[in-house]
N, C-alpha and C positions, 0 to 999 in steps of 0.2 A: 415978261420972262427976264431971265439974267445969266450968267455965263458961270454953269456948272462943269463937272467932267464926267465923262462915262465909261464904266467900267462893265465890260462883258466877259465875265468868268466862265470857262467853257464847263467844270467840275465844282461841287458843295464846296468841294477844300477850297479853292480859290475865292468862291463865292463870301466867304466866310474871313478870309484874309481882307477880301474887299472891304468887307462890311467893318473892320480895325482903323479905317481911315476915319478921321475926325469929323460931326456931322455928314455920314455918309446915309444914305436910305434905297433900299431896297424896293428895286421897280419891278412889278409884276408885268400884268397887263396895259397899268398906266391910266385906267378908268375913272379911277379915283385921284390919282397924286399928280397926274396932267394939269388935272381944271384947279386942283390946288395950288401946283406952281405956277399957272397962268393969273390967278385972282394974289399971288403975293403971300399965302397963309402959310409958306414952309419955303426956306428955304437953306436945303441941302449943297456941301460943297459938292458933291460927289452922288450920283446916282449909280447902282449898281442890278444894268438887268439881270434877271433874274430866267428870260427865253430863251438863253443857249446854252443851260445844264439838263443834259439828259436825263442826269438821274433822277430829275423834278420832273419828268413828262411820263405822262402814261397812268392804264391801269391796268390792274392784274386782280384777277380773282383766285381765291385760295379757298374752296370751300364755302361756306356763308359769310366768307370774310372780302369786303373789297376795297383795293387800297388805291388811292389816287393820288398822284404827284401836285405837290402843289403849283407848280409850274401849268396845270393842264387845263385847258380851256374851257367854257363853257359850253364849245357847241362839241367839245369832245365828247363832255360828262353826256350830254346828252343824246349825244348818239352811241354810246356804249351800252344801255337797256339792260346789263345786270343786275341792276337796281332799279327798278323800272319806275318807281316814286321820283328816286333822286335825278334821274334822265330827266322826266318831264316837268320838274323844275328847273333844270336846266335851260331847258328848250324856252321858257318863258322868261328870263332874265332880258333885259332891256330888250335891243334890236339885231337885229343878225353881225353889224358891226361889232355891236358890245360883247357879244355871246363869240365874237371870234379873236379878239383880243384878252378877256377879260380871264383872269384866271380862280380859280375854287381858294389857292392861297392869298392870292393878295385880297379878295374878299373879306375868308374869316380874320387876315391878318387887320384890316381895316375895322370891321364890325360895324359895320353901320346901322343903325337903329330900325331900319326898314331893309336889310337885305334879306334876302334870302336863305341864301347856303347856312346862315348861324342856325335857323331853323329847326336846318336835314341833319344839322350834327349833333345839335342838342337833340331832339327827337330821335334822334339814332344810338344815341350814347355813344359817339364817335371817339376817335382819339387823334389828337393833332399831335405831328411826330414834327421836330423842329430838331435842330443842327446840336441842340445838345442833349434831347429828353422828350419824353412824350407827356403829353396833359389830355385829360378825360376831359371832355366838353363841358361836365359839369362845372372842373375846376377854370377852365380856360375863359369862358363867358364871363365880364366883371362890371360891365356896366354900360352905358351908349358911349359907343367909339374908344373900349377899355377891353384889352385884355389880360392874359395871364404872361403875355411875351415880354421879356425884358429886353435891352439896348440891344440892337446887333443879332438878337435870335431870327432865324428864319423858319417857315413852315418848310418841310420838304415833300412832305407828305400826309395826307388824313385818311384813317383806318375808318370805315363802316361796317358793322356787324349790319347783313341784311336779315330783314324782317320778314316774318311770315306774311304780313299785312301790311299798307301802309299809304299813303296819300297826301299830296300837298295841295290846299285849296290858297290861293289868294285876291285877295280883294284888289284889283290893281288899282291905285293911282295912276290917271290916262296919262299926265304930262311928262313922266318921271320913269313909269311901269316898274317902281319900286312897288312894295304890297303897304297899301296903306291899314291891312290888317294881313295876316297870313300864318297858316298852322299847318304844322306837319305834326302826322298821327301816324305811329310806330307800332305793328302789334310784336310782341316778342313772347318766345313759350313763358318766362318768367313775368311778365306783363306789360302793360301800354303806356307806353309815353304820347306827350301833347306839349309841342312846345311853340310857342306866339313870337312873330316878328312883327316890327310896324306899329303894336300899339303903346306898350309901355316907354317911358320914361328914363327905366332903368335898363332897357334893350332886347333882346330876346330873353324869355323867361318859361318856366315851365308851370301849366298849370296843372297845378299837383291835384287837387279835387277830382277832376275828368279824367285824370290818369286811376284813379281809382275806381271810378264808378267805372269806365271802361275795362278795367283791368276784371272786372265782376262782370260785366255783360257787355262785351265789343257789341252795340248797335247806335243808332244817333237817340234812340229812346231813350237812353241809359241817362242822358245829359238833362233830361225834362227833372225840372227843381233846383239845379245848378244856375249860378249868376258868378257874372265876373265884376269885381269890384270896379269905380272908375277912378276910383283914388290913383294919382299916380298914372292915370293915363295919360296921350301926350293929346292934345287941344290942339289944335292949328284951322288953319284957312279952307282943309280941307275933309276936317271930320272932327266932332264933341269929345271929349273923352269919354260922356256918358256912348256915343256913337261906337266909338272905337271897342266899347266893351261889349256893347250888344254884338260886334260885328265877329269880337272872339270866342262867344258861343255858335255864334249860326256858322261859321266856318268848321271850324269844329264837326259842329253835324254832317256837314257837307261832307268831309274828308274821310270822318267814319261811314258813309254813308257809301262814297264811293270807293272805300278800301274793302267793304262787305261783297 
């Protein structure tokens, strides 16, 4: 480590003046940019938590509408059951420590190729609300550890339209209990989303095919003839990319299986 400053804005506005100071970075949970600043990979003048802005904590339901501070925990989300998909994803994110520090924003803000939450938002058609404008998940997701956020923007908040239906299966990685493959299956009256974390390359991605064939018949039979390319999958120590592909149909089924 080395000798940064820390700034704890109690309000957005202030949080956002923080964030004007010259390499300054924005700390959520600290799950991620902890073991970053400890290995040497980033280093910030200025760290600006991100835990003691009210207006980032919490959720509120408005109808089929649920909206989460980005500031809010994991063991939050998951003990709030509005969303009863997006709860028990929650609830399985690392270990009870991680899940009580780590927050839903510094997550999507991060994106990391095997989390979670990019998932619930892609499959959700969510909207990420940030200190100066909102982005639709579709636009936000850009690539592994890429988003739509530019210098200085923060998450304050992400919209969820809940679904009639809807289920996250993931394939954990034991050492990590990141998903070394993982799908969240959305059903909506206008139709079904499927969106894949942990396998690709390019990061969470939507697979459009099963969104279709489900969007005609919500059952895991619907998927029988469907294949997911391995091109472009990610290959490691811990799964084929041919692996990785088989593993984002059979989840798949799983998740419609027990969204039914």
């Amino acid at each position: 480590m080395y000798n940064f400053d820390v700034e704890k804005p109690g309000t957005v506005a202030d949080a956002v003046a923080a964030m004007r100071t010259e390499d300054a970075q924005a700390l959520g949970g600290g799950q991620t940019l902890i073991p970053t600043l400890k290995q040497r990979l980033a280093s910030p003048s200025t760290l600006v938590s991100l835990k003691g802005v009210a207006e980032m904590q919490g959720i509120t339901r408005d109808g089929d509408s649920l909206r989460i501070g980005g500031a809010t925990t994991h063991a939050t989300v998951a003990a709030d059951g509005n969303y009863a998909a997006l709860s028990a994803l929650a609830s399985h994110i690392g270990d009870p420590a991680v899940r009580n520090r780590g927050t839903i924003g510094g997550s999507l803000a991060n994106n990391d190729p095997a989390a979670c939450y990019p998932a619930a938002a892609l499959a959700s058609g969510a909207t990420i609300v940030t200190t100066s404008r909102e982005i639709a998940a579709d636009d936000y997701f850009q690539g592994m550890f890429d988003t739509a956020l530019e210098e200085g923007e923060i998450i304050t908040a992400v919209n969820f339209p809940i679904p009639q239906a809807a289920n996250y299966q993931k394939f954990v990685q034991p050492a990590s209990r990141f998903a070394l493959v993982g799908v969240f299956v959305a059903k909506y009256a206008d139709g079904v989303r499927v969106a894949v974390t942990g396998a690709s390359n390019e990061g969470v991605f939507r697979w459009t095919e099963a969104e279709a064939a489900l969007s005609a018949n919500f059952a895991a039979s619907a998927l029988e003839g469907l294949s997911v390319s391995a091109d472009n999958m990610i290959a490691d120590l811990h799964g084929s990319a041919t692996y990785r592909a088989h593993l984002v149909k059979v989840m798949t089924g799983r998740a419609v299986a027990a969204a039914s």
